[in-house]
C-alpha positions as CSV (number, residue, x, y, z in Angstrom):
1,X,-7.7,-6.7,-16.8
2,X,-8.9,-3.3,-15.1
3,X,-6.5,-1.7,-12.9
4,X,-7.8,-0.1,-9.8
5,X,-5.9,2.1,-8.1
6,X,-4.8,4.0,-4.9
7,X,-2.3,6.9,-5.3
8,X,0.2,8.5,-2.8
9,X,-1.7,7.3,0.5
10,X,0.1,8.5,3.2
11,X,0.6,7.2,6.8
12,X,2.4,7.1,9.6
13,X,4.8,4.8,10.8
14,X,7.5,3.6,12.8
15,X,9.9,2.0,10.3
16,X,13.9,2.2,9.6
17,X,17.1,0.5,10.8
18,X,18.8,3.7,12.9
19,X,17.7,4.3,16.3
20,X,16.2,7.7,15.5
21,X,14.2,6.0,13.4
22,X,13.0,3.5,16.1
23,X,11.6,6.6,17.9
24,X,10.0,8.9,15.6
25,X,6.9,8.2,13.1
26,X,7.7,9.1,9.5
27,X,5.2,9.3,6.3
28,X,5.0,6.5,4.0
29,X,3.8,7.0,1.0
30,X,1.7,4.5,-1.0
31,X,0.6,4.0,-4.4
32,X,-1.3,0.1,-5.2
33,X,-2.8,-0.5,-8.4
34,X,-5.2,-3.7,-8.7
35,X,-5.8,-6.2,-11.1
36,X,-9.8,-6.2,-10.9
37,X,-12.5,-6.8,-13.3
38,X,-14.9,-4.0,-13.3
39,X,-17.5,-5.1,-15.6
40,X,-20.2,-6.4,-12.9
41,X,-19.9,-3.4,-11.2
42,X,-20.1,-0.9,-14.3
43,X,-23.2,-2.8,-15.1
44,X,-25.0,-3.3,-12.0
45,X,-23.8,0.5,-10.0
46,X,-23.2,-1.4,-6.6
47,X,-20.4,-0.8,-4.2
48,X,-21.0,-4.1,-3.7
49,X,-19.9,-5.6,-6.9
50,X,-17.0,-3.5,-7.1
51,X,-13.6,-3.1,-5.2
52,X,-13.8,-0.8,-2.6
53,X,-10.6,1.4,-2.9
54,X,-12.0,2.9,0.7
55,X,-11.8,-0.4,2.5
56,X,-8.6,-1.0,0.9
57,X,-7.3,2.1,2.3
58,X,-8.3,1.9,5.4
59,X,-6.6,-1.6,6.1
60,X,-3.6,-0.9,4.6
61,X,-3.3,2.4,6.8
62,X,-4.2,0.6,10.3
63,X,-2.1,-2.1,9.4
64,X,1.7,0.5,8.5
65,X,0.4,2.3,11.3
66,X,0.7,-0.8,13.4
67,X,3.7,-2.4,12.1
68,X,7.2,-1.3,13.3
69,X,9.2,-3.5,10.8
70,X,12.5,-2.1,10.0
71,X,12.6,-2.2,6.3
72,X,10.6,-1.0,3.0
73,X,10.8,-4.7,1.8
74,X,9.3,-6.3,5.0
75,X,6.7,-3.8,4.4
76,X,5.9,-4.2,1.4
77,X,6.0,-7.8,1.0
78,X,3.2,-8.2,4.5
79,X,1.0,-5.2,2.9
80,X,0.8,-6.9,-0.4
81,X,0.4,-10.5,1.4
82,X,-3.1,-8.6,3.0
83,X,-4.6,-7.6,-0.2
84,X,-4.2,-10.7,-1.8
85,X,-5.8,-12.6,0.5
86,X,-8.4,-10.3,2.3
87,X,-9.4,-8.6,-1.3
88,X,-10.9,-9.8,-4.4
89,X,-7.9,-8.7,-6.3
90,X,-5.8,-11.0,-8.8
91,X,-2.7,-8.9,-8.8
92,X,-1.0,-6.1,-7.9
93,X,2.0,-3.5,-8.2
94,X,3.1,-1.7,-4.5
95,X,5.4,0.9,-4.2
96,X,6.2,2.0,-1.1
97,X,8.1,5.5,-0.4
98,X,10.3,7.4,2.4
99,X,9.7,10.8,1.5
100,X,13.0,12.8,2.4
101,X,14.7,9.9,3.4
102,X,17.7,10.0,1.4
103,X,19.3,13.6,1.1
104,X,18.9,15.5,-2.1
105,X,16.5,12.5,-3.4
106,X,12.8,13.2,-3.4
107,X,12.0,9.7,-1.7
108,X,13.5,6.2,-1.6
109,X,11.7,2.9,-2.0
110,X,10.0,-0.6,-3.3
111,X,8.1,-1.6,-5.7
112,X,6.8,-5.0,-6.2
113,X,4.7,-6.9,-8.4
114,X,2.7,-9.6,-7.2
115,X,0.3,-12.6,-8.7
C-alpha cells in the first residue's frame, strides 16, 4: 500500500493535566502517514482521485485547535478516529509530540497505529 504522509504539522492547543497548562496554548507537533492507493491518481493527475494531504491538514489543525483534552492519548486516539472515518484512508500511524515538554528531552509523546 502507498503511504501518504504529513510531517511535523504544528498547532496550537490547549492540552495537559497541570493548571498552567489549562491556561496557556502549546505547540503540538504532528506527523500521519496513510495507507492510500495512489495508482488512480498517478494515472489520471486529479486532486480528485487522490488524497488531499491539504484537506487533511486543515481538519486535523481546526480540530487540536478546538479540543482542550488533557492528554496526548485522548488526542490522538479522537484525531485518528477523524481520519478514518472522514478520509479515504485504510490505515494509519499518528504521533503526536509536546515539544519541550519534558526537560532535557527534545519532545514527549504517542504514537499509534490504527486499521
Amino acid at each position: 500500500m502507498d503511504k501518504v504522509y504529513i510531517k511535523n504539522l504544528k498547532v496550537e492547543a490547549i492540552i495537559g493535566i497541570f493548571e498552567w497548562e489549562r491556561e496557556v496554548k502549546q505547540i503540538i507537533s504532528v506527523d500521519i502517514e496513510m495507507d492510500f492507493d495512489n495508482k488512480k491518481a498517478a494515472t489520471s493527475d486529479d486532486i480528485e482521485d487522490a488524497l488531499d494531504y491539504k484537506k487533511v491538514g486543515k481538519r486535523v489543525s481546526a480540530f487540536i485547535q478546538g479540543s482542550k483534552v488533557k492528554l496526548v492519548e485522548s488526542l490522538a486516539e479522537k484525531v485518528a478516529k477523524i481520519i478514518l472515518q472522514e478520509f479515504p484512508v485504510s490505515r494509519l500511524v499518528l504521533t503526536l509530540s509536546k515539544p519541550g515538554a519534558l526537560r532535557g528531552s527534545e519532545s514527549v509523546g504517542i504514537s499509534i497505529t490504527r486499521p
